[in-house]
C-alpha positions as a Markdown table, in Angstrom:
| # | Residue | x | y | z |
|---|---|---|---|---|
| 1 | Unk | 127.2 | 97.3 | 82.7 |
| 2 | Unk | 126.6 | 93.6 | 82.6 |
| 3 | Unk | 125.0 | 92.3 | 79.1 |
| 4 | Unk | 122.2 | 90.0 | 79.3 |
| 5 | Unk | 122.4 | 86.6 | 78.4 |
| 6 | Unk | 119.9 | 86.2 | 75.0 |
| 7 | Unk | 117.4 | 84.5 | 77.2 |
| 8 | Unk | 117.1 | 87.5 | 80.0 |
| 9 | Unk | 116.9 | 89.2 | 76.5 |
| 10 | Unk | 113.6 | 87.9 | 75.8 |
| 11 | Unk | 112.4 | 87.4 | 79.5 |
| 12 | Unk | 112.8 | 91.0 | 79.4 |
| 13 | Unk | 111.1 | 91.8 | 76.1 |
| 14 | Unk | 108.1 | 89.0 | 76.9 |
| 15 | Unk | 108.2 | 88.7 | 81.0 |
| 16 | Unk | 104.1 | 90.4 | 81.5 |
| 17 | Unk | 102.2 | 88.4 | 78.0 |
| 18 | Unk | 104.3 | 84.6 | 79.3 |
| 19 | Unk | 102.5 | 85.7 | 82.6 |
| 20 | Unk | 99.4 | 86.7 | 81.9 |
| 21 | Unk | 99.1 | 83.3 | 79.6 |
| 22 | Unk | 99.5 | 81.2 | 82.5 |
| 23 | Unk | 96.3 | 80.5 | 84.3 |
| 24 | Unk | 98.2 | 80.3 | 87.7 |
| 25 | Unk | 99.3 | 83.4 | 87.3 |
| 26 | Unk | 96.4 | 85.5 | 86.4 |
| 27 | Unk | 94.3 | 83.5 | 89.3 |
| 28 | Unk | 96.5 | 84.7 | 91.8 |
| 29 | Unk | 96.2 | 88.4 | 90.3 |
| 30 | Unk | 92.8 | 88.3 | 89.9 |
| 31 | Unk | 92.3 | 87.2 | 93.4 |
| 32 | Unk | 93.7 | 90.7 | 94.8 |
| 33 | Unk | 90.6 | 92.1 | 93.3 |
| 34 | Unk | 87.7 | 93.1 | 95.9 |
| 35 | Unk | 84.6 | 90.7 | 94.8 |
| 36 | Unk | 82.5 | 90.2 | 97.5 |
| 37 | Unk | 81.5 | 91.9 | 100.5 |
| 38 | Unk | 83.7 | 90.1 | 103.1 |
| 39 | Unk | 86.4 | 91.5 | 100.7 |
| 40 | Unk | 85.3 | 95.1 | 101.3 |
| 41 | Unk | 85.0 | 94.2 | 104.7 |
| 42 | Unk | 88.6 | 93.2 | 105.0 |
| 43 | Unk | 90.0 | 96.2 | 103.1 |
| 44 | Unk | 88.1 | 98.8 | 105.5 |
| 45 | Unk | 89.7 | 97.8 | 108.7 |
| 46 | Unk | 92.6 | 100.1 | 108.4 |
| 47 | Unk | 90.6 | 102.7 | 107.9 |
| 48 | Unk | 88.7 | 102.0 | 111.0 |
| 49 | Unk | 92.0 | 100.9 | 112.7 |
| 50 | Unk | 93.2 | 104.2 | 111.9 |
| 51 | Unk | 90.8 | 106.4 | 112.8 |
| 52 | Unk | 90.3 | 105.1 | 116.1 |
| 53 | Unk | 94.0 | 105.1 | 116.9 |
| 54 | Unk | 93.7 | 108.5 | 115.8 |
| 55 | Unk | 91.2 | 109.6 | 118.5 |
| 56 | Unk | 92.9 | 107.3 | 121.1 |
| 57 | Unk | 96.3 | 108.3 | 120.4 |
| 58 | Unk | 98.1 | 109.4 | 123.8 |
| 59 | Unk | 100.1 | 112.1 | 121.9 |
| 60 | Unk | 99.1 | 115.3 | 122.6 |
| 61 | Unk | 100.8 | 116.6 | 118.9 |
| 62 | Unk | 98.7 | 116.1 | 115.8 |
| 63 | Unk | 101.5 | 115.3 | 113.3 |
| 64 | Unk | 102.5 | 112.4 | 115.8 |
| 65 | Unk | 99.2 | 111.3 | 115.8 |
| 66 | Unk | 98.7 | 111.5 | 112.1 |
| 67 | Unk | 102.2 | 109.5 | 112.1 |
| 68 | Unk | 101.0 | 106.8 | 114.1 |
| 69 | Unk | 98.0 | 106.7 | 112.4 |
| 70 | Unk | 99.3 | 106.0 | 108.9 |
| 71 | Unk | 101.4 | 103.6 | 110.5 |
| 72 | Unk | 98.6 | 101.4 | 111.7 |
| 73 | Unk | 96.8 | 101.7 | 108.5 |
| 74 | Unk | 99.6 | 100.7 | 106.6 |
| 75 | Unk | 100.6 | 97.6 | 108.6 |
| 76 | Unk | 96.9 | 96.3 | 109.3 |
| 77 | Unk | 96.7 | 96.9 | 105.2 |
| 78 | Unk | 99.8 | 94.8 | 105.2 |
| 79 | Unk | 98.1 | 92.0 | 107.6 |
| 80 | Unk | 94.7 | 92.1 | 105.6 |
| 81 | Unk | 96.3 | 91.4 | 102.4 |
| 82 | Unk | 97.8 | 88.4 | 104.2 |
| 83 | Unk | 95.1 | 86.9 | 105.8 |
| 84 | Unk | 93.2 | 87.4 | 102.3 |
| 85 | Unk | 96.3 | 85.5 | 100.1 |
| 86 | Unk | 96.5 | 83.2 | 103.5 |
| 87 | Unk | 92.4 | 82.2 | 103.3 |
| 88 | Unk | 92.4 | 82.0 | 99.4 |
| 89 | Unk | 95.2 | 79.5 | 99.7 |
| 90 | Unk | 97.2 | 81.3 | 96.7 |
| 91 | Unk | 100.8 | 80.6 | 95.7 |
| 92 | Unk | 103.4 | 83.8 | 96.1 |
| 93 | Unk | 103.4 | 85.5 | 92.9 |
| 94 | Unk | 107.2 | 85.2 | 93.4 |
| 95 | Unk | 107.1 | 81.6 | 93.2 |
| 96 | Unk | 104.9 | 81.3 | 90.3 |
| 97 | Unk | 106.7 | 83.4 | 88.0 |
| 98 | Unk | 109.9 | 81.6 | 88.6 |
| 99 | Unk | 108.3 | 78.2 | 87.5 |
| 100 | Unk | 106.8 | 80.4 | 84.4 |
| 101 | Unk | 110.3 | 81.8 | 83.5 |
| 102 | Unk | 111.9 | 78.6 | 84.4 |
| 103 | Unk | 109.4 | 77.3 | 81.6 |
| 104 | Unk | 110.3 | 79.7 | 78.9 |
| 105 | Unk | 114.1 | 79.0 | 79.6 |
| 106 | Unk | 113.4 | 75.2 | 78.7 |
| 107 | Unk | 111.5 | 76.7 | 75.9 |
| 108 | Unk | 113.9 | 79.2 | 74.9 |
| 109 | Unk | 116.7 | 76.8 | 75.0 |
| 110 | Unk | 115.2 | 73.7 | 73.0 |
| 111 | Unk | 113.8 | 76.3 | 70.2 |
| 112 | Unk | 117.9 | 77.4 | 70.4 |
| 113 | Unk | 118.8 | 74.0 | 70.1 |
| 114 | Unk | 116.5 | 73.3 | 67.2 |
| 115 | Unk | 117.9 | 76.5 | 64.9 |
């Protein structure tokens, strides 16, 4: 087992209150949340997508069609989620918690420094 270094330490202690202090952060989170109606809208279409690939669904075995319909439900969730992030313009959450931790390391390290 591989010991942590005493900033992954605290990253790992204080990781979710750094994030949810930055205002990038929680604007990007909060923006996954259904607020309007075109946001409903958006988040229904696999459940129509699936249900009519369901009735059209060439296979003549129902586990096979249930199969393929949770498969289109789960990528057109997949593709809705995108086009939502895609149309709100966000940054990857990815990205901004690397600058945030990238942050606290500069942080971490001059607060080191300074004891």
């Amino acid at each position: 087992m591989e010991s942590l270094t005493p900033f992954e330490r605290y990253w790992q202690q204080n990781r979710q209150r750094l994030l949810q202090e930055n205002p990038d952060y929680r604007a990007v989170v909060d923006g996954y949340k259904m607020r309007t109606g075109a946001d409903w809208l958006l988040f229904a279409m696999p459940v129509v997508a699936a249900l009519l690939v369901f009735d059209w669904s060439p296979f003549q075995r129902e586990m096979l069609n249930w199969l393929l319909s949770a498969f289109v439900a789960i990528v057109s969730f997949a593709l809705c989620v995108a086009v939502k992030s895609w149309l709100s313009g966000a940054r990857p959450l990815s990205e901004i918690e690397a600058e945030v931790k990238e942050q606290a390391r500069r942080e971490f390290e001059k607060s080191s420094e300074g004891a």
